[in-house]
C-alpha positions in Angstrom: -12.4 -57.9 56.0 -13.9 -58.3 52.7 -16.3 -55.4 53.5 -13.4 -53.1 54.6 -11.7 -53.8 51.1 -14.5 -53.2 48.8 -15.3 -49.9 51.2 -11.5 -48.8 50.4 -11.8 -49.5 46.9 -15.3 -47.7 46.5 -13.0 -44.8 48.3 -10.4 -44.9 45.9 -12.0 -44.8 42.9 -14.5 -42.0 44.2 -11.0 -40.2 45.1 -10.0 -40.7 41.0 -13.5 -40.4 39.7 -13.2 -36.8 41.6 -9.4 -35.8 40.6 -10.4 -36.9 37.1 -13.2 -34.3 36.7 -11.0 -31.5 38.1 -8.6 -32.3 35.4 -11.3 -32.7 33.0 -12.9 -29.2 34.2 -9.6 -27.3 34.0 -9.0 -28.8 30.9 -12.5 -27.6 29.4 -11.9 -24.2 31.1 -8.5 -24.1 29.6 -9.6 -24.6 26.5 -12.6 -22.4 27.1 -9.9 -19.8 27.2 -8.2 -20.5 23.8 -11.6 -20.5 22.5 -12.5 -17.0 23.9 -8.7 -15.8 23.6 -9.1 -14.0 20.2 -12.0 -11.7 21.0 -10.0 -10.6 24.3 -7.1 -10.3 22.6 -8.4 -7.8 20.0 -10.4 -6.0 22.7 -7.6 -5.3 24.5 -5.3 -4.8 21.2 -3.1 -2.6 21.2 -0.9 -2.8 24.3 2.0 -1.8 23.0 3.0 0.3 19.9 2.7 -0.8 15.9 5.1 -0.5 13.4 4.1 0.7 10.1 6.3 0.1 8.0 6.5 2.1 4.5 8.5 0.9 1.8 9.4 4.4 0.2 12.0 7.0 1.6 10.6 9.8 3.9 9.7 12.9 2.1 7.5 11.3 -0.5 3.7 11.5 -1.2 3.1 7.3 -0.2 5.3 9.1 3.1 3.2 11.4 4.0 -0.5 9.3 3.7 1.6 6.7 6.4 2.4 9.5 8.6 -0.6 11.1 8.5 -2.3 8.0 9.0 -0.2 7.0 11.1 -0.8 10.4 13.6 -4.5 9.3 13.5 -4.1 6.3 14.5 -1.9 6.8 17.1 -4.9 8.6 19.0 -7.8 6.2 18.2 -5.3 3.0 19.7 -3.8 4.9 22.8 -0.8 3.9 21.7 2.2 4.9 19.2 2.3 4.3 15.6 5.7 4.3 14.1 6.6 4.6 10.5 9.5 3.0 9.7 10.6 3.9 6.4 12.5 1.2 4.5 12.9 2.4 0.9 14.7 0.7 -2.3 14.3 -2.8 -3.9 11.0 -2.0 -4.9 9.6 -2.5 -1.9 10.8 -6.0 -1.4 12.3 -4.9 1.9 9.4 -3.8 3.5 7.0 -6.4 2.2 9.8 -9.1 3.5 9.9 -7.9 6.8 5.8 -8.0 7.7 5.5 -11.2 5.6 8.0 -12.6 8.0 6.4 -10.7 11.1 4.3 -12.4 14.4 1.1 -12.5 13.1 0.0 -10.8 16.1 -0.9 -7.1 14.4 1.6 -5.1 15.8 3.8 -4.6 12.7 1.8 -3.6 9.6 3.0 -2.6 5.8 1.8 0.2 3.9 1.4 -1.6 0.2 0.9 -0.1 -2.9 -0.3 -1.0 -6.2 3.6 -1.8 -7.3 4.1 -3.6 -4.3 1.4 -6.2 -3.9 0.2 -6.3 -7.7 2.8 -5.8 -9.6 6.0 -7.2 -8.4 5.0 -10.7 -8.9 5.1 -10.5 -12.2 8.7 -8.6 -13.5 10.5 -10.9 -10.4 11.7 -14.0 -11.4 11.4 -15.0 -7.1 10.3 -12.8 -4.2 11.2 -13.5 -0.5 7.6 -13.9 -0.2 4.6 -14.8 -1.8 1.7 -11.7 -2.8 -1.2 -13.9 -2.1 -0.9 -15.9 0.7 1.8 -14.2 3.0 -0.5 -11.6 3.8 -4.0 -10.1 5.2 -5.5 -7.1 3.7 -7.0 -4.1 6.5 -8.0 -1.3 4.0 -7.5 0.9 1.4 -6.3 4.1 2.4 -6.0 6.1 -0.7 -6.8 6.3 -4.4 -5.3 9.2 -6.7 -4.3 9.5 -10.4 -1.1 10.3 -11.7 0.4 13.6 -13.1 2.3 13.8 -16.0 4.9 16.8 -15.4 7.4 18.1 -17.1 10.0 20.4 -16.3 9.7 24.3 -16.7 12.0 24.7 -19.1 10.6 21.6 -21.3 8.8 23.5 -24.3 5.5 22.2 -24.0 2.7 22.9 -22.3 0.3 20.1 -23.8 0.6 16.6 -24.3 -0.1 17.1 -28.1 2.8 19.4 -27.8 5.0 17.4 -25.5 4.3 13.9 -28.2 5.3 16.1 -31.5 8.5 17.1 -29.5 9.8 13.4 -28.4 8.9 12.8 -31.8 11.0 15.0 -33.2 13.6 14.3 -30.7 13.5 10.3 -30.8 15.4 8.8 -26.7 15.9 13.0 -26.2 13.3 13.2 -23.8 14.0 11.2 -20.2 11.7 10.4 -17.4 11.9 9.4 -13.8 10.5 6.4 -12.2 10.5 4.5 -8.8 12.3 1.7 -10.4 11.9 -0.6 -13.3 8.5 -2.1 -13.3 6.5 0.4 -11.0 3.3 2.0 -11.7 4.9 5.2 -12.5 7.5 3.3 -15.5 4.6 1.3 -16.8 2.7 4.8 -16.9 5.7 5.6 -19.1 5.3 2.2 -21.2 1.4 2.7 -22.1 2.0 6.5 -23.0 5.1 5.4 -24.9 3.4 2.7 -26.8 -0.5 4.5 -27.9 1.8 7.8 -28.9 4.4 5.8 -30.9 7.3 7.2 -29.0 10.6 6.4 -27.7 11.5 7.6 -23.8 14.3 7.1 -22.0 13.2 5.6 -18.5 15.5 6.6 -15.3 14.8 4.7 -12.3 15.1 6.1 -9.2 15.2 4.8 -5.1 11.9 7.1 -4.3 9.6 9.6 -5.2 11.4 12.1 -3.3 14.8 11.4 -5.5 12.9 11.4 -8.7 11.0 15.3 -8.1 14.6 16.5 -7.0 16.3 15.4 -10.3 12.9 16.2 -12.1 13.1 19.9 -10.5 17.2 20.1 -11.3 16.1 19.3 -15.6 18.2 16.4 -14.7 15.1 14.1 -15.9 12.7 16.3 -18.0 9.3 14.8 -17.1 7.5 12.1 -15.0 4.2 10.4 -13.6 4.0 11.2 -10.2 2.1 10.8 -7.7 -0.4 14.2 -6.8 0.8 14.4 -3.2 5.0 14.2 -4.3 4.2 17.3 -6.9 1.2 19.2 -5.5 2.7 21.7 -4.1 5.4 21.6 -7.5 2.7 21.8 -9.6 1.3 25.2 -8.0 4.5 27.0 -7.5 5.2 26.6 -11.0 8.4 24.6 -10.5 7.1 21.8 -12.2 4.2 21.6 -15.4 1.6 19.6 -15.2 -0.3 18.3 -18.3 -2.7 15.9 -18.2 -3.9 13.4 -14.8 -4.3 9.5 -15.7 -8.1 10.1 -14.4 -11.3 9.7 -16.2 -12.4 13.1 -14.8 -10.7 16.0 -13.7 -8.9 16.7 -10.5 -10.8 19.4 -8.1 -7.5 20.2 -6.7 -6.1 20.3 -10.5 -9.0 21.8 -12.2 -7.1 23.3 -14.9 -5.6 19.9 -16.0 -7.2 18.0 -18.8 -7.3 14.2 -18.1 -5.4 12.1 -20.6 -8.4 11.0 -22.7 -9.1 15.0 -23.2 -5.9 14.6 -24.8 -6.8 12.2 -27.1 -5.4 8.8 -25.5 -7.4 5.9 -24.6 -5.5 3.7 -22.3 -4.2 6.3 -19.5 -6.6 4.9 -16.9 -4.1 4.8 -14.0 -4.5 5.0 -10.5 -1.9 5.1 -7.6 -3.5 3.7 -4.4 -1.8 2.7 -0.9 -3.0 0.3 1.4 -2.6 -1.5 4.6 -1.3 -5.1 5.3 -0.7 -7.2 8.0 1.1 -10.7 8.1 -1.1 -13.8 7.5 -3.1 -15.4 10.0 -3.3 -12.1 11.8 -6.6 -13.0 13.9 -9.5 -11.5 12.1 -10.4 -10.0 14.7 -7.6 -8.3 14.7 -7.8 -7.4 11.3 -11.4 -6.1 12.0 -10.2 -3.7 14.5 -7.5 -2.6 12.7 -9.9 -2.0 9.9 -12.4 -0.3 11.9 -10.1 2.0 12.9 -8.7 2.7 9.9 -12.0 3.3 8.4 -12.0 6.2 11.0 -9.9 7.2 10.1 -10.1 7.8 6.4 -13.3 9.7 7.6 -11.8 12.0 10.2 -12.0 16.0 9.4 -8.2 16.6 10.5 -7.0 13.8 7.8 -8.9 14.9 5.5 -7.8 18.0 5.7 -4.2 16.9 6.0 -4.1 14.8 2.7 -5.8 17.4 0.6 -3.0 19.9 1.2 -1.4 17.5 -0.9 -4.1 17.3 -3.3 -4.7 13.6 -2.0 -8.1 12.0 -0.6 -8.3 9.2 1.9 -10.4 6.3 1.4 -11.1 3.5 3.0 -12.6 -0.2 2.4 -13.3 -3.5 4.2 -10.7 -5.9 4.2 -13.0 -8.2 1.7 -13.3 -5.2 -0.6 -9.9 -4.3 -0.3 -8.5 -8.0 -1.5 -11.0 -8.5 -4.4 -9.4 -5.1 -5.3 -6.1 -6.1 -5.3 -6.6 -9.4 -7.3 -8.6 -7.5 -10.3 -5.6 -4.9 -10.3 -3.1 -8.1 -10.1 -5.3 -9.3 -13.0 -5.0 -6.2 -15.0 -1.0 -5.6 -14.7 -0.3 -9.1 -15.2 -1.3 -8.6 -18.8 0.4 -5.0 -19.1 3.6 -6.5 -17.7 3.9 -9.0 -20.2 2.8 -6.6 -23.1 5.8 -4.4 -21.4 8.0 -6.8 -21.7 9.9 -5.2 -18.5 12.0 -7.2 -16.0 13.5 -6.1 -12.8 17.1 -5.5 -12.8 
């Protein structure tokens, strides 16, 4: 009797010992999967389409790099790339929305230099915080900006164009994409090294701004090369000097601004791609990767520099230090500036 107990007992606990390691087995494998769950994912990333969202109206220069991008990309993922314009507030709606967004890669932001480095500083509070809300990809492309004027503006320098605000003091108006954007603190640091006084007209988009810009309704402003390009050589808009340290291929005839005699008009307008934080990196990686192939593809290439615009590209390392040293930079010019958002 005794021997048939202990032999049911040795049963029983072989019997646990046994269920035990099949839950302890499909535990491990389980976990074996979370482990190896990342890589799959991004090798099987995308399986369904991305949002890009742009935070600019269509018709625009920072429009067209997304779409063209966008067409690019479409064909390396196998799967559809939508922009989804969502202009005005600065860009705080668009930025919002990814912040906010599954970190799962599938909704993306085209940034800009306003955007992600320079918002922070003329908002008292953002929906979301600049830093840590999101994960850079890549650069996507790095241009000057034109100062242009209006046709029927008499000047055709920027020696010529400062003697006539001068003599003209808060005659002279220019468009922006709203207060505290690259293109009105353009407007600030040629204000302040020429001495003069400008009105400043904020506008909702690029596209709004070349419209009243082409109407005389604003007489000059620093615009992106891709929005005026095709202005600038029709001869419905004047362009005098690019915020470059060299001169523009596509522009050869325009003298940067230190030909011009003025120092602190190093300016550069640059868009860029974001996705929410904690994106997996490898996520990020192939997103990058892609991007990078982007930026290096003959048709975009050829695409952008219709507009007088050339793609770049950067690793998403690269394309963060980048953003904090132009983060570090505005911080200052803001505060110089003085300018707060409505």
């Amino acid at each position: 009797m005794q021997n048939e107990f202990q032999m049911g007992c040795a049963v029983a606990s072989s019997t646990i010992v046994h269920s035990v390691m099949r839950v302890t087995l499909g535990a491990a494998s389980l976990l074996g999967w979370f482990i190896l769950s990342p890589s799959l994912f991004a090798q099987n990333f995308p399986v369904k389409p991305i949002r890009l969202i742009v935070p600019v109206p269509p018709g625009g220069g920072a429009d067209l790099v997304a779409r063209t991008y966008a067409a690019q990309l479409s064909k390396a993922f196998g799967q559809q790339v939508v922009v989804d314009n969502r202009g005005g507030a600065a860009g705080i709606i668009a930025m919002d929305a990814v912040a906010k967004a599954p970190a799962d890669g599938y909704t993306l932001v085209q940034t800009n230099i306003s955007t992600i480095s320079i918002n922070q500083f003329i908002y008292d509070k953002l929906p979301y915080d600049a830093n840590r809300d999101f994960a850079p990809v890549s650069i996507t492309t790095l241009n000057p900006l034109l100062l242009v004027i209006n046709p029927g503006v008499p000047a055709r320098s920027v020696k010529e164009l400062v003697a006539l605000a001068k003599s003209k003091p808060s005659h002279l108006a220019y468009g922006s994409l709203g207060n505290g954007s690259i293109q009105h603190l353009a407007g600030h640091i040629f204000s302040k090294e020429a001495g003069l006084a400008l009105v400043h007209v904020p506008y909702k988009g690029a596209a709004p701004v070349t419209v009243d810009l082409l109407a005389a309704q604003v007489q000059m402003a620093f615009s992106g090369v891709g929005t005026v390009a095709a202005h600038v050589k029709a001869g419905r808009v004047v362009a005098l000097a690019v915020t470059s340290t060299r001169r523009m291929e596509f522009f050869s005839d325009v003298p940067t601004f230190q030909e011009a005699g003025m120092t602190t008009m190093s300016i550069s307008l640059w868009n860029g791609i974001l996705a929410p934080a904690r994106t997996p990196q490898s996520v990020i990686q192939r997103l990058n990767t892609e991007v990078r192939k982007a930026a290096a593809s003959p048709e975009l290439i050829q695409a952008l520099g219709t507009q007088a615009t050339s793609p770049v590209s950067n690793t998403p390392e690269e394309f963060a230090a980048f953003i904090k040293a132009e983060q570090a930079r505005y911080a200052i010019i803001v505060r110089d500036s003085g300018v707060r958002a409505d």
